[in-house]
C-alpha positions, 0 to 999 in steps of 0.5 A, a space after each residue: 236630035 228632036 226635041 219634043 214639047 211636053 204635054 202639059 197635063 192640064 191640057 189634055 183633052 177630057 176624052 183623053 182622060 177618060 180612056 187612059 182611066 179606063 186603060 189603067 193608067 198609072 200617074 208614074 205611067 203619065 209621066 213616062 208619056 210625057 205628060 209633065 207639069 204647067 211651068 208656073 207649078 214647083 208642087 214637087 212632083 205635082 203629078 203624083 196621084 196619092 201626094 200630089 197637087 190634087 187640084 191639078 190631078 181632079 183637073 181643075 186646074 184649066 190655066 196659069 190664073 187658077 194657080 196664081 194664089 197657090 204658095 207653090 205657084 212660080 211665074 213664067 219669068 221666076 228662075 
């Protein structure tokens, strides 16, 4: 059994981006690419294109720090 890192949204490189935009994909379609959420984030289904974290999906988001006044944000070692 493989276990596979997942790749993290605010990641991904912005050619990358720009391709699947232009592919038509889905956010429901990210997420079944394995795209998921930073850790830190309890947005509930930040991903989400109409009621998500919009910072995230406008990619703003480009680490931990940008979050950290963000009510939903859960640092790394919160259970």
């Amino acid at each position: 059994m493989t276990i596979t890192e997942p790749r993290y949204f605010h990641l991904m490189p912005p050619g990358e981006w720009k391709r699947l935009c232009a592919e038509g994909t889905t956010w429901r379609g990210l997420q079944h690419m394995g795209y998921a959420q930073p850790d830190w984030c309890s947005y509930p289904d930040a991903l989400d294109g109409l009621m998500g974290c919009w910072s995230l999906i406008y990619q703003r988001v480009t680490g931990e720090e940008y979050c950290k006044d963000c009510d939903l944000y859960k640092p790394k070692d919160t259970p």
